[in-house]
N, C-alpha and C positions, 0 to 999 in steps of 0.2 A: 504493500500500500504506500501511497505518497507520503511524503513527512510534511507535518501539521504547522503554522504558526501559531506559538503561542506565547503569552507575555511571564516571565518569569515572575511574578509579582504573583501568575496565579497558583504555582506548584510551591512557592519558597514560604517557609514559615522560619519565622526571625526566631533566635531561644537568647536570652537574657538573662539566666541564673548566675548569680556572681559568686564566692567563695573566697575562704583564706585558709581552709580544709585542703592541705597539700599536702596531706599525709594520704588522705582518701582519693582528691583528685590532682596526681601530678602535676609538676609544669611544663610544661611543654613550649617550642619555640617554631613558629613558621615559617618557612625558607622556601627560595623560589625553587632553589636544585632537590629539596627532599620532603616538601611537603610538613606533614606537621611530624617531627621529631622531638624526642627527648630534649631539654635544656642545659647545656654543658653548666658546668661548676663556674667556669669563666663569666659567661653570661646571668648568674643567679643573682638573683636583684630581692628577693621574697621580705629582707630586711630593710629594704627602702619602704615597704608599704604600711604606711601610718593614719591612712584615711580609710572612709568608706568606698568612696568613689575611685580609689586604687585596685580594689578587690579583683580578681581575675575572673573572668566567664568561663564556666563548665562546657564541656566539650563531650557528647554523648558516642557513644558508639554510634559510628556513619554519619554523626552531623560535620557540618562543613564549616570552617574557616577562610575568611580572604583578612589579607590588607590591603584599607581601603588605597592608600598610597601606592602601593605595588603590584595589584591587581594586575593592572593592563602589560606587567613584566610575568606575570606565572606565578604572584603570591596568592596560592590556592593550594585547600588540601582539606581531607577528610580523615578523620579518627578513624583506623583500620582496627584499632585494639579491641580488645574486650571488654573494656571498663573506661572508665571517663576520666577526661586529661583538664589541665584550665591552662588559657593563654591569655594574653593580655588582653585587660579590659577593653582597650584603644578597638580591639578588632571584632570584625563582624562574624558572628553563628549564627548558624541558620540550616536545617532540614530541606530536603527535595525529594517530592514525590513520598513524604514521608517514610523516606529512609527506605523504598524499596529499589531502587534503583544507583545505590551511591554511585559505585564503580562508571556507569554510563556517564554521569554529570562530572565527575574527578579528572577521565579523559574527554572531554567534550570542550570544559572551559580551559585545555591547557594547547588547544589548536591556536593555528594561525588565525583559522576566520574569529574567533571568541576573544584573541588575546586584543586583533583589530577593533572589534565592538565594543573593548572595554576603553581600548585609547580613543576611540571618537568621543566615547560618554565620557570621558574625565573630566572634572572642571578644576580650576582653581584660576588664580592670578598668574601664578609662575611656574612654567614651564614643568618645572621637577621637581612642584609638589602637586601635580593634577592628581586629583584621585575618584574613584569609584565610592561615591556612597550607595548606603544601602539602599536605600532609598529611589537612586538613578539607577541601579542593578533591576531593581522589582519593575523597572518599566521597561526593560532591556527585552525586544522579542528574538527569540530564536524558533528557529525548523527544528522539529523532532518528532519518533515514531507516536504514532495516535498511540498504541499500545505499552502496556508494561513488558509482555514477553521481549520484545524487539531490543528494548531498550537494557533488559538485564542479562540478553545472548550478549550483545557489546560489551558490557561493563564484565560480565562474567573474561570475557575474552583479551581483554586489558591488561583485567587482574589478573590472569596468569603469565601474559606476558610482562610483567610488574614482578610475578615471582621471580620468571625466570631470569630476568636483567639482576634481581636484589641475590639469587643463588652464584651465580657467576661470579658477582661483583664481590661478594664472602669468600668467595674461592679463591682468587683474585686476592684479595687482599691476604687473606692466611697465607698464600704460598710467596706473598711478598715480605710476610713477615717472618716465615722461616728461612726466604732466602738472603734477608739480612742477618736472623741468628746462626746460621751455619757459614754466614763468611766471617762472623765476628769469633766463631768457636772452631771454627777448620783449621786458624792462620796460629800461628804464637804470635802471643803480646807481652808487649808489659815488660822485654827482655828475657822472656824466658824461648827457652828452643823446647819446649811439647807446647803441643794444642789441646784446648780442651777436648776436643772429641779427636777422635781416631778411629780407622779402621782396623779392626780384629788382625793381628798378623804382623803390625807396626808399632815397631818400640823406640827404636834409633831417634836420637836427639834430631832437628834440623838443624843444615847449617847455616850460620848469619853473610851475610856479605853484602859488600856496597854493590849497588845494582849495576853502577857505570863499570865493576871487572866483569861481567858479565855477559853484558849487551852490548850494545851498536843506540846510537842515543843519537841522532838527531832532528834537524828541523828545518822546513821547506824554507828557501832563502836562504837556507848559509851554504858556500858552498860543497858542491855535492858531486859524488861521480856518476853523471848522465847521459842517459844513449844520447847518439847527436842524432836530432830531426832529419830523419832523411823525407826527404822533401818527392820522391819519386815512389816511397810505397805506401800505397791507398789507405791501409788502415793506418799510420801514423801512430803517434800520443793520445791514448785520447783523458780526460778529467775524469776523477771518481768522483763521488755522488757521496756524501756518506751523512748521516744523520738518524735522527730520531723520528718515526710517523705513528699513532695511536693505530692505527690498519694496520700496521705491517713488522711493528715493532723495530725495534733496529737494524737500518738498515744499509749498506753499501751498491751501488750501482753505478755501472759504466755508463759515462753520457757521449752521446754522439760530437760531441764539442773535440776539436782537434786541439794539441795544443800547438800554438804558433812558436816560432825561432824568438820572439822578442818575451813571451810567456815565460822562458825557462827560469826566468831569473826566481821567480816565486813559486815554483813549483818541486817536486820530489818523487822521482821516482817511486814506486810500490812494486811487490809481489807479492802474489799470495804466500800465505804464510807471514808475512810481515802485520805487526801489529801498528795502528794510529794512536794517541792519547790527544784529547783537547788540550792547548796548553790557556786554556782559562780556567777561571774559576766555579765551573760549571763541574772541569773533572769526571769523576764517574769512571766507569768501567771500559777501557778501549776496545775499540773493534780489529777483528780478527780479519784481514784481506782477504778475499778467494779470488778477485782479480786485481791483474795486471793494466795497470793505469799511471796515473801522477795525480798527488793532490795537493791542494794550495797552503800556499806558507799557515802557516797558523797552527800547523796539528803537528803533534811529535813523530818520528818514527821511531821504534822498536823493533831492532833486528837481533836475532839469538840468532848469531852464527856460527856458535860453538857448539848448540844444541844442548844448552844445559838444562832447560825446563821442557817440559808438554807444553804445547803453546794453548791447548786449552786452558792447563792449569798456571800458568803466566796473565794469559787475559785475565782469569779472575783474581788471581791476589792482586795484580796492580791495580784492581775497584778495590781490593776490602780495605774496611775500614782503616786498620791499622797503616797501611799505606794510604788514604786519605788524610787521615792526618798528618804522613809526614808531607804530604806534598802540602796542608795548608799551612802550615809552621813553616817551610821554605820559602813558600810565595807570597808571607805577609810581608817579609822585609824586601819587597821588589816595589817601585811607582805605582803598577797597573794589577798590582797581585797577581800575575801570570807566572807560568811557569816556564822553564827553559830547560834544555839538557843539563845544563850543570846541576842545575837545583833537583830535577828529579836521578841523576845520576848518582846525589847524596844518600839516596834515599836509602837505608838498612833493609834487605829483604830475608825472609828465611827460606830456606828450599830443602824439602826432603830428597828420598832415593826416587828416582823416576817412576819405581811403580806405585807409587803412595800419591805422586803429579797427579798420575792416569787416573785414577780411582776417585782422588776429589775434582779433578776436572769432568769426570763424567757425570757425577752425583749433580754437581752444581750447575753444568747443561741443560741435563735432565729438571732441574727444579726450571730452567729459565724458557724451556719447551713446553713446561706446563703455563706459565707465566701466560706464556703469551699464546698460546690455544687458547686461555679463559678470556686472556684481552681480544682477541679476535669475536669467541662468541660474544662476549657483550657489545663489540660494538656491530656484529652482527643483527644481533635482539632491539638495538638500539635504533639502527635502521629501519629493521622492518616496523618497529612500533612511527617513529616519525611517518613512516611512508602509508603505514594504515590509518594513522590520525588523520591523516591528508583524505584521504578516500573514502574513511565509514561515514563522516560527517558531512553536514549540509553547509 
């Protein structure tokens, strides 16, 4: 059946119960990225409130929350809990459809065409305090199915794709977090040669050493030994690509871009096998080459041409921690806080027997393969929800 006009003033019923009962009904805080969430410790204000009229509004399972201020950016959200939350008095509750239908109305008003109708209806004086009262809300019409079935198949099918983006994003985040504790307990710190954790098999102290006798250390722009451009064969030079994308995770790729004879000055050869480090303060965990290119001044290289590490297990100690902070301690005392070869060349590494590299450079892959499968399906889930918000709606 066709979807109906109708004015939101006649489904919305306002709720106004105030409280100071925050043992029974939490505080809660509304956000345009998560909706109505828990209230951090940071933000706890409950000792500011000395009046009546400070008192916070009860928040019922399935009723809805906005900011009138922030409305028209996605400040909207419904109590999914099973018990009742309170948020600040300042803001708007209110029921739809009496509470049969949340799910439908949570994704409905967080579309394009709803976030537009809420920024036409704002008013105020200044710009970047327009906001949505309740009041202009209740006259606000929208298209929607004549029916409750229609409208709780939608909402029903949100909220699961809602789970499935919040299941991800948990995954996602724990495998983040133990792949910060196992770089922080893999490595020795502290001057000690063992690591807290160890594989079964491995006892032997590691050994200490300054990284610069180990490696090959340097950096696009200083001179360097470089094929010469031969100007006659087609494929040439060509630039690597290397960076960070939420799709693809990290990533390196050869670009069509040649490099020219006047280019070389700021450039550096690569092979695979060869590792990059940023030399800002950005830091982080270097990437591992798989092709043959040149990349521009700015990034370290890293050549083990003695083969004293697994270059798996090289790429990750030079992120873990422990070598994050020697390289920030190096780079405070430089102008731009950058890093250079010498200063990362200071740097004290520990290194066990090769087969104990292999072992934790495999373990810590494997964590960062999971990584970024769960970051793929989220921002897979995250797509398809945008692109169904776009389509189920009028």
């Amino acid at each position: 059946d066709p979807w109906e006009q109708r004015k939101l003033g006649d489904i919305l019923q306002e709720r106004n119960v105030r409280t100071s009962d925050f043992e029974s009904n939490p505080i809660f805080s509304l956000t345009i990225e998560d909706g109505i969430t828990p209230k951090t410790d940071r933000y706890e204000r409950t000792s500011l409130i000395t009046k009546t009229e400070d008192l916070f509004k009860i928040v019922s399972p399935n009723e809805f929350v906005t900011n009138p201020m922030n409305l028209r950016f996605g400040a909207f959200g419904y109590n999914k809990n099973s018990f009742s939350v309170c948020v600040s008095g300042y803001y708007d509750v209110f029921s739809i459809d009496n509470d049969k239908c949340s799910g439908f109305w949570n994704s409905y008003f967080k579309t394009s065409v709803a976030l537009k109708r809420f920024d036409d209806a704002a008013t105020g004086s200044l710009i970047e305090k327009r906001r949505v009262k309740y009041s202009t809300l209740c006259q606000l019409i929208f298209l929607m199915p004549k029916g409750m079935d229609e409208k709780k198949r939608i909402g029903a099918f949100f909220d699961r794709l809602d789970s499935l983006i919040t299941l991800h994003q948990r995954k996602y985040d724990k495998l983040c977090v133990l792949k910060k504790s196992m770089l922080d307990k893999m490595f020795p710190k502290g001057g000690s040669l063992y690591p807290e954790i160890r594989f079964a098999g491995f006892t032997d102290p590691w050994e200490q050493r300054k990284l610069s006798e180990l490696v090959e250390i340097e950096r696009g722009g200083s001179p360097r030994p470089i094929e010469r451009y031969i100007t006659d064969d087609p494929c040439g030079l060509n630039w690597v690509k290397i960076g960070d994308a939420p799709e693809l995770g990290r990533y390196i790729t050869q670009t069509t871009e040649k490099i020219k004879p006047e280019g070389l000055a700021k450039t550096r050869q690569v092979y695979p096998g060869d590792l990059v480090l940023s030399n800002s303060m950005s830091f982080g965990r270097p990437y591992i080459m798989a092709i043959r290119g040149c990349i521009h001044d700015g990034w370290l290289l890293i050549r083990d041409a003695q083969k004293h590490f697994d270059p798996i297990f090289l790429c990750h100690m030079l992120g873990a921690p422990q070598m994050l902070n020697q390289y920030r301690m190096f780079a405070a005392g430089s102008t731009v806080n950058n890093l250079n070869k010498e200063l990362v060349g200071k740097a004290i590494v520990s290194l066990p027997s090769k087969d104990e590299q292999r072992e934790i450079g495999i373990v810590l892959d494997r964590l960062d393969s999971l990584i970024t499968l769960h970051q793929r399906k989220l921002e897979l889930l995250r797509n398809i929800k945008k692109s169904m918000l776009d389509k189920m709606f009028v």
